[in-house]
C-alpha positions in Angstrom: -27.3 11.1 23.2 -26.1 7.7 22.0 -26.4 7.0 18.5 -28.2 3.8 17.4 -26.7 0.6 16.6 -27.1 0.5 12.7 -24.8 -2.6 12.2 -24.1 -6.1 14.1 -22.5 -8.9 12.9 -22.4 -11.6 15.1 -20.4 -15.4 15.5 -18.8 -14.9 12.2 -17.0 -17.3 10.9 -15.4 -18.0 7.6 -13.3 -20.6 6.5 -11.3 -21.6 3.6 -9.7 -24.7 2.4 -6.6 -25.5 5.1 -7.4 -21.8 7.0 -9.9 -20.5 9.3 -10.0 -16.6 8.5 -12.4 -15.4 11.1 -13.7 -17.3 14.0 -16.4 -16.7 15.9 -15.9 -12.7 15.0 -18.2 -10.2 16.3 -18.5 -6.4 15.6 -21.3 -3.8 16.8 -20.8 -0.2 14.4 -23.3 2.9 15.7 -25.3 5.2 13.0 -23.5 8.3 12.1 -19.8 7.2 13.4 -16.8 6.7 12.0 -15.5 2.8 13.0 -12.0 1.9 12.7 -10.7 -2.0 12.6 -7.4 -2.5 13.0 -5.4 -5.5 13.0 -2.2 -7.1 11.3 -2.2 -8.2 8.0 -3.8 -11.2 7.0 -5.9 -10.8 10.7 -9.2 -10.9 8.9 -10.3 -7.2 8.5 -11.1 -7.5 4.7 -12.5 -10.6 4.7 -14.9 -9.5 7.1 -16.2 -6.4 5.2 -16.5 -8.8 2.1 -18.9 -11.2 4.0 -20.5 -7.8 4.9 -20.9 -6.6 1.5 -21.7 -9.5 -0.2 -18.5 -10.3 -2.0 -18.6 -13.6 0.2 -22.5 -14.7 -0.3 -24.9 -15.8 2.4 -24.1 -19.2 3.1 -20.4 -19.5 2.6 -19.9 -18.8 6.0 -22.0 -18.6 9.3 -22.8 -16.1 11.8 -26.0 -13.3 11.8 -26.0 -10.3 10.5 -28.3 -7.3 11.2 -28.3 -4.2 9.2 -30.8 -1.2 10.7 -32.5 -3.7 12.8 -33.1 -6.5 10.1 -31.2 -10.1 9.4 -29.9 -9.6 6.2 -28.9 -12.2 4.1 -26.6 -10.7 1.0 -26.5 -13.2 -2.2 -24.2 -11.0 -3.8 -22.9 -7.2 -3.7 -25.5 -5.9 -5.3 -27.7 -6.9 -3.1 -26.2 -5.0 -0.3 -25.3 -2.2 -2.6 -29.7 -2.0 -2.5 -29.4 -2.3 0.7 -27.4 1.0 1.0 -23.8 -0.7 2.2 -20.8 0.6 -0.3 -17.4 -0.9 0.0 -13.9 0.5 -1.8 -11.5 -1.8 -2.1 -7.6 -0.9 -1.3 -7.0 -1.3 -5.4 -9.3 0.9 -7.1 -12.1 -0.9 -9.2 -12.4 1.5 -12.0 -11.3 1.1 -15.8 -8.9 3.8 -16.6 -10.2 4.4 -20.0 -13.7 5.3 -19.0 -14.9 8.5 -18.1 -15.9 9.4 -14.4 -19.9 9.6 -15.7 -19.2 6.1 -17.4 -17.3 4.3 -14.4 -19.8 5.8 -12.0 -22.6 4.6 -13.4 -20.9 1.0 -14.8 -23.5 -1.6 -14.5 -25.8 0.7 -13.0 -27.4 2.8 -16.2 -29.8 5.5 -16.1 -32.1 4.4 -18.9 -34.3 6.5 -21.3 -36.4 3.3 -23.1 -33.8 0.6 -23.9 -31.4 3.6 -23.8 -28.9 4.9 -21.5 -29.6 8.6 -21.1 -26.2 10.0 -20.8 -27.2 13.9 -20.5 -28.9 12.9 -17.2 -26.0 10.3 -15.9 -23.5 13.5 -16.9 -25.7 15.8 -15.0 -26.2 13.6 -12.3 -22.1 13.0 -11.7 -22.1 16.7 -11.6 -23.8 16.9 -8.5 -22.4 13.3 -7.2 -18.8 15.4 -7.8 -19.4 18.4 -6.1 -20.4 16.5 -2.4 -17.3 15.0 -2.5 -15.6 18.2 -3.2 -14.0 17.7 -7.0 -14.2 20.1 -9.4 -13.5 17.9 -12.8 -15.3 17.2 -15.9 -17.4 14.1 -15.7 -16.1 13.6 -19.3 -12.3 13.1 -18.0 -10.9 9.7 -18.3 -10.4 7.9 -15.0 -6.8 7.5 -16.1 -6.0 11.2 -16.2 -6.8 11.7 -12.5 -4.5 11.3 -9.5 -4.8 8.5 -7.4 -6.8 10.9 -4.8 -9.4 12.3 -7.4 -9.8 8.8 -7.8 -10.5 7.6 -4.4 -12.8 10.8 -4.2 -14.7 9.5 -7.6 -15.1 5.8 -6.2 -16.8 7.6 -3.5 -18.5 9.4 -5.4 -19.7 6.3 -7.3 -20.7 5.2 -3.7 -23.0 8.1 -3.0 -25.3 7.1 -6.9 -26.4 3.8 -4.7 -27.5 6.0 -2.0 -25.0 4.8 0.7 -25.7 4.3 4.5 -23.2 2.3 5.1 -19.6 3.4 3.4 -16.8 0.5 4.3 -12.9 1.8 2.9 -10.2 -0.2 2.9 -7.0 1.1 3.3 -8.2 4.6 1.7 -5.3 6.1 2.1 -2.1 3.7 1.9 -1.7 5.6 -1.7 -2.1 9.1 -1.1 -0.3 11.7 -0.1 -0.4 13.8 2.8 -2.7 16.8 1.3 -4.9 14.4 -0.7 -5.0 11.9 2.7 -6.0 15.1 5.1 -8.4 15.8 2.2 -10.4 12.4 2.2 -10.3 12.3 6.1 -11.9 15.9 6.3 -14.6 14.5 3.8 -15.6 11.3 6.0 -16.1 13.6 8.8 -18.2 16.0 6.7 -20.6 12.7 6.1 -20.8 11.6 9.8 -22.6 14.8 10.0 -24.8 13.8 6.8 -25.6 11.0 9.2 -23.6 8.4 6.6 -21.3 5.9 9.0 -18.3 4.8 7.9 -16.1 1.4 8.5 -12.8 2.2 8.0 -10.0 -0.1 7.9 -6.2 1.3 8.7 -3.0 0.6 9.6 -2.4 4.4 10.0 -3.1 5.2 14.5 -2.5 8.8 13.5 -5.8 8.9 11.1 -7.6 6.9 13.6 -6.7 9.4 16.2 -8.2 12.4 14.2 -11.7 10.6 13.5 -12.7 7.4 14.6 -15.0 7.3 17.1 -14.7 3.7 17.9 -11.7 1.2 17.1 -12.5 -2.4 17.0 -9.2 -4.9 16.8 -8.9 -8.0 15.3 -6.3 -10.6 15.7 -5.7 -14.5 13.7 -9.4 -14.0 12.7 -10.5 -13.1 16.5 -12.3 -9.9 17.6 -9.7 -9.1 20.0 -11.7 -5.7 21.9 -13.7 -2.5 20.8 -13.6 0.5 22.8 -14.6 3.9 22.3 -12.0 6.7 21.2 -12.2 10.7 22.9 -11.8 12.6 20.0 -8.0 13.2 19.0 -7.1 10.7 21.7 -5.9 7.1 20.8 -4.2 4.6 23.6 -1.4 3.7 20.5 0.1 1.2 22.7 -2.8 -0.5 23.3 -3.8 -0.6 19.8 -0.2 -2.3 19.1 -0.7 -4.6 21.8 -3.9 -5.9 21.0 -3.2 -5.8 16.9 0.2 -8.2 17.3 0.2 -9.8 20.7 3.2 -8.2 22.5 4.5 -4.7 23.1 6.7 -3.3 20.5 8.9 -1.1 22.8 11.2 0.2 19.9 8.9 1.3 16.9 12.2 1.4 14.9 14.8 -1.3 16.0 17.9 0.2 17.5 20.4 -0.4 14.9 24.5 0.0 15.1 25.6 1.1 11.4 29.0 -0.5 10.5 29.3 1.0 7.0 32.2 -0.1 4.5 33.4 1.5 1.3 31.3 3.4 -1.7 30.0 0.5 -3.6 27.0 2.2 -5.6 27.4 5.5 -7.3 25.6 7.3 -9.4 26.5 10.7 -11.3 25.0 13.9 -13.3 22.2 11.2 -14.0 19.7 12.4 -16.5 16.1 11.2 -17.6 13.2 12.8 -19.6 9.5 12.4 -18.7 8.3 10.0 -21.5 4.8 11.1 -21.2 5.8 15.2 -21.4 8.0 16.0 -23.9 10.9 18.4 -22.6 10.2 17.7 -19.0 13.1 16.4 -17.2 12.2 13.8 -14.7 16.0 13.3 -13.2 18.0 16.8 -13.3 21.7 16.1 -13.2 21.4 13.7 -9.6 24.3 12.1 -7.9 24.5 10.1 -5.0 26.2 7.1 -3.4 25.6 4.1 -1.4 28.4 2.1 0.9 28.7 -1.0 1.9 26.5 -2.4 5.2 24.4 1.4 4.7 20.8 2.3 4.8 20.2 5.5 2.7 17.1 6.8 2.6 15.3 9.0 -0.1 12.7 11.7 0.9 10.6 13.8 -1.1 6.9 14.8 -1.6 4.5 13.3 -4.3 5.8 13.6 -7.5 9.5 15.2 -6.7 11.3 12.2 -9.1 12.1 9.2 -6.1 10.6 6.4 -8.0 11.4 7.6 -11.5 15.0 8.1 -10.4 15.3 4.6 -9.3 13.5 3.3 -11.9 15.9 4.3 -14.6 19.0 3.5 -12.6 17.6 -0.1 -12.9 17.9 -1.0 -16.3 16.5 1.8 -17.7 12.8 0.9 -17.5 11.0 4.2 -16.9 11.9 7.7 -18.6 14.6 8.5 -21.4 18.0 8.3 -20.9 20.1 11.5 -21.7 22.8 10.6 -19.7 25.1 10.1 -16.6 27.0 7.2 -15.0 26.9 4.4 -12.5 29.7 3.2 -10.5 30.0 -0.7 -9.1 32.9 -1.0 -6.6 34.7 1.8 -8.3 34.0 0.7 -11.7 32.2 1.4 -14.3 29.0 -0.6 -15.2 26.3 0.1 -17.9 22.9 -1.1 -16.7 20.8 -0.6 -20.2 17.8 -3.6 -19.1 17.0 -4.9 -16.4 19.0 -8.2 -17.3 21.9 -6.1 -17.1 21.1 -4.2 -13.8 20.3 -7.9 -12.1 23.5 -9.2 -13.6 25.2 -6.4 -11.8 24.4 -7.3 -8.5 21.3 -5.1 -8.4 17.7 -5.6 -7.0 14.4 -3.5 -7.4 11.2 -4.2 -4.3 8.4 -1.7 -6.2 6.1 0.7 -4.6 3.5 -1.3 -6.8 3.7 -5.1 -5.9 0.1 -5.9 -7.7 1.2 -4.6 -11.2 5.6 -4.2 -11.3 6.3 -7.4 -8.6 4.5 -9.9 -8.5 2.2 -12.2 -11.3 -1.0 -12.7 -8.8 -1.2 -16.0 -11.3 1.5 -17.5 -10.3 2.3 -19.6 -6.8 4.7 -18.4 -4.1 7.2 -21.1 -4.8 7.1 -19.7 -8.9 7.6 -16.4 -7.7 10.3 -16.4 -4.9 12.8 -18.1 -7.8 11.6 -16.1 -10.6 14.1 -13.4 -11.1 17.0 -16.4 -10.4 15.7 -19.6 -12.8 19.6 -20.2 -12.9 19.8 -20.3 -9.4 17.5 -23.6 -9.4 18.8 -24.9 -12.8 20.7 -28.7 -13.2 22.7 -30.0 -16.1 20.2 -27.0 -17.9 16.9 -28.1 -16.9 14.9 -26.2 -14.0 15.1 -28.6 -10.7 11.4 -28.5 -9.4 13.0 -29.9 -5.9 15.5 -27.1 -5.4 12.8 -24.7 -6.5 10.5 -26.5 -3.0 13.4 -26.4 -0.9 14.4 -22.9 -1.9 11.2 -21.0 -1.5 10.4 -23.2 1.6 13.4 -21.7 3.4 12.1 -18.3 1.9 8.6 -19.0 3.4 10.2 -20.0 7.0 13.0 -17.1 6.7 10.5 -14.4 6.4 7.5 -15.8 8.3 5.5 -16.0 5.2 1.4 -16.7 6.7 0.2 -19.0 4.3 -0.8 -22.8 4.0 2.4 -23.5 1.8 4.4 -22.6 -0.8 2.2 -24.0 -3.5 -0.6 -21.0 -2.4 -1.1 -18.2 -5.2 0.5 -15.0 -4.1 -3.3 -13.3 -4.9 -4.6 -15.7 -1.4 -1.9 -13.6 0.8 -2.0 -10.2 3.0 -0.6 -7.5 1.5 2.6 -7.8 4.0 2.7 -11.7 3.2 2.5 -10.3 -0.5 6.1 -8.0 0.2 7.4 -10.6 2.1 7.6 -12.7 -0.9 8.5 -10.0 -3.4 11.8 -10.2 -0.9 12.1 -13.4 -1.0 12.6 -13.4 -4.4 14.9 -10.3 -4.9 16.8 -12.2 -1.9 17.2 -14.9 -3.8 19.2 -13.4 -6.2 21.3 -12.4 -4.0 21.9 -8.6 -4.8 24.9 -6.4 -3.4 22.8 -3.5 -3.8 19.3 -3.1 -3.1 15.9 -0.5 -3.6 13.4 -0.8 -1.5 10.9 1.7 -3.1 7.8 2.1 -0.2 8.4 -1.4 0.9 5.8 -0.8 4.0 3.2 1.1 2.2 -0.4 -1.0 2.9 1.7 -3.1 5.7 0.1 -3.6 9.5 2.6 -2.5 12.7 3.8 -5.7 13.4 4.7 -6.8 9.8 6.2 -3.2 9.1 8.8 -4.0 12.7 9.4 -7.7 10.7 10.7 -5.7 8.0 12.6 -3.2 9.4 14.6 -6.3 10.7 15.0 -7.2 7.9 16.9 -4.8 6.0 18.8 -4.2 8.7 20.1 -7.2 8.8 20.9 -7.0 4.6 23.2 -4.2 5.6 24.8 -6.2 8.2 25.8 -8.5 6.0 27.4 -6.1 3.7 24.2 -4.9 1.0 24.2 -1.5 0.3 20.1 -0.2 0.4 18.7 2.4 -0.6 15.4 3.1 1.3 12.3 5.2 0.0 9.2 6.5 1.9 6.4 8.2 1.7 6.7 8.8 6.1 9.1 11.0 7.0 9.2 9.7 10.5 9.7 5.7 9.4 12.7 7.3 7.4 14.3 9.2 10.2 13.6 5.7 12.3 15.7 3.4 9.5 18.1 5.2 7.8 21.9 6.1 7.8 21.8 8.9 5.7 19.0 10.4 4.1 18.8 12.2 0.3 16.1 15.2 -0.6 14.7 15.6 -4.0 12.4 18.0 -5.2 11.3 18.0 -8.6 13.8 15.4 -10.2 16.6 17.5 -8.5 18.7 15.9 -5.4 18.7 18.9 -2.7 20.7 17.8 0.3 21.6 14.7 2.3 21.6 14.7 5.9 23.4 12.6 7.9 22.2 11.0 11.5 23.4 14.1 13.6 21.2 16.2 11.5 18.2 14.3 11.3 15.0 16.1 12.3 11.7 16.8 10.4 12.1 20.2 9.9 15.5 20.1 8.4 14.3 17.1 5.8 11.0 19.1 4.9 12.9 22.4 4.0 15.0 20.3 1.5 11.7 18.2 -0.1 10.4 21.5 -0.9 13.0 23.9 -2.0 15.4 23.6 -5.4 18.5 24.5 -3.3 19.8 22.7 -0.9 23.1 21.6 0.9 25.5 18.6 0.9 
């Protein structure tokens, strides 16, 4: 039997100043499903679920929407929270130095009197804790928790409002692949609680293994819905209809034409600086050459970002030792002055907090880490810094009105776009991309691959980390293992498989 229609939105349109972000949109979601939207970054798939939930109020934009058979008109999020509609946004909305009880029941207290009664809001998140499978104390601060307990708490949080509708954005561009199979198994668990879920994703494998439906949306534009045989997903067709075209080669071909070693690092050693004793780097030594893409795998938590963290200036961990290598000679990279000065450039797997200033416009940021670059007789040229981020904005194929728009108003691939930009700008010899796709649509992930391929053709040695073992077989040259701080292997092209990669991520020895 089919299930009932509980949602339709209908003519939806929603404009802001200079840009029409959905246009004429429409989208029909059944009871007790599990609805995927898919569409390229910047297409209009969270600004439709903030009209939805009330982030964007009744009358900002037009268009009908019907939630279990009534016209609802939403003033504000709480008003569809009431209504039973839940949305989690791709950044967490929690404040790390709350408790779970405290952030769960933030601005909605259970009240004794003019009290809050915190025995039964503890109790309560008890039970709220166990249906999403955590076993934690309510009391632990949100900060102390992995970024999956996290997610699981938000939904959690979800459930206190007494969700029929739950929308997720993104829910798993930060996990890993346990804590991402874990979340998945839990919004099938509530489809059969009767709970339907909107679930936005760039991720066709996750869709694959749940949705029931996949709507696509395109430049603002429902571009088709169609129903999805479980474990069955026309990925092509979802490609297709997301960008416009047929991506034939996920991964662009790509001839190598490496030079000589011109970034090595040796016996490099780091110390947790949160756990005392703890090494974070264990004696690791690699290189990079000239016109190479090396790639760095490893599972959540085996040392990738720390390691290249501390290589660049020194910003995370404590330095026990070890030594870097420019072109054969020594250089000593103790802040990240230093490290920039030496030819070196840093893309973080956290744009929102370690790359950009949300604050500032794109033309600010693209010439940020080079004011010298823009500087005349030792003033800053405000022209130059137009003309250079306008070529940035063109270059890349930044989406956005111009370069005077804040960096908070873009997609998150328009967002990483211009994080390049400005690590372009200071034109680097060696550069690390740490999860420079993570969050980013098909389309804009192919743009990037580009990309850096065509850095190392010009001679820039990069070193490549990812979370997705096959995006790292697709782009790099060589790949290094590390498991728990220690480099394990390195594998070159002939040798490239998934097997091979895994046994290194998860064993201490390994092979050159």
């Amino acid at each position: 039997m089919e299930h009932p229609v509980i949602l339709k939105m209908q003519g939806i349109t929603k404009t802001f100043p200079g840009v029409r972000a959905l246009d004429d949109v429409t989208l029909e979601v059944r009871s007790g499903t599990i609805h995927a939207i898919c569409g390229e970054n910047g297409a209009g798939k969270s600004t439709l679920m903030k009209v939805l939930s009330g982030v964007y109020p009744h009358g900002t934009y037009e268009g009908k929407i019907l939630f279990m058979g009534k016209e609802t008109e939403f003033r504000d999020i709480k008003a569809s929270e009431h209504a039973g509609i839940a949305i989690i946004h791709q950044e967490l909305a929690m404040i790390p130095e709350l408790s779970v009880t405290e952030n769960i029941f933030l601005g909605n207290e259970t009240l004794r009197g003019a009290l809050i009664d915190w025995e039964a809001q503890r109790n309560r998140t008890v039970e709220l804790l166990k249906t999403v499978g955590l076993d934690i104390n309510p009391d632990t601060p949100i900060k102390n928790l992995g970024i999956g307990q996290q997610q699981l708490v938000e939904i959690a949080k979800a459930f206190s409002k007494n969700v029929r509708l739950l929308i997720l954005d993104e829910p798993t561009s930060a996990l890993n692949e346990d804590d991402s199979a874990n979340l998945l198994e839990l919004l099938v668990g509530l489809k059969r609680r009767d709970i339907t879920c909107i679930m936005i994703s760039h991720k066709l494998n996750e869709i694959a293994s749940i949705a029931d439906a996949v709507t696509v949306i395109r430049d603002g534009r429902t571009v088709e819905t169609y129903a999805v045989e479980a474990g069955h997903v026309d990925e092509s067709r979802i490609i297709r209809a997301m960008v416009g075209r047929s991506i034939n080669d996920y991964y662009p071909a790509h001839e190598s034409k490496p030079g000589g070693v011109i970034f090595e690092v040796s016996d490099w050693r780091v110390e947790d600086p949160n756990v005392p004793g703890r090494m974070i780097c264990k004696d690791s030594s690699f290189f990079v050459r000239s016109g190479e893409i090396v790639g760095f795998a490893g599972l959540m938590g085996a040392g990738r970002t720390e390691l290249m963290r501390s290589i660049f200036g020194r910003n995370y961990g404590i330095f026990h030792g070890g030594a870097i290598k420019i072109k054969g000679k020594p250089a000593r990279l103790p802040t990240v002055e230093a490290a920039i000065r030496n030819g070196i450039a840093y893309v973080s797997e956290d744009r929102k907090n370690l790359g950009l200033n949300l604050l500032d416009s794109i033309r600010k940021t693209v010439v940020s880490a080079n004011l010298r670059g823009i500087m005349r007789n030792g003033l800053l040229d405000l022209h130059e810094e137009f003309r250079v981020s306008e070529e940035y904005r063109r270059t890349l194929g930044i989406k956005t009105i111009g370069v005077d728009s804040k960096v908070t108003t873009l997609s998150g691939g328009n967002q990483q776009k211009v994080v390049l930009g400005k690590w372009m700008f200071t034109d680097p010899e060696i550069l690390i991309l740490d999860e420079p796709t993570r969050g980013i649509d098909v389309g804009a992930k192919h743009e990037i691959y580009r990309l850096i391929q065509a850095l190392a053709d010009e001679g820039k040695a990069v070193v490549f980390i990812s979370s997705e073992m096959p995006e790292l077989l697709g782009i790099s040259d060589r790949i290094y293992t590390i498991f728990e701080g220690t480099i394990t292997g390195c594998l070159g092209r002939s040798e490239f498989n998934q097997e091979n990669l895994m046994k290194l991520m998860t064993s201490s020895v390994g092979g050159a």
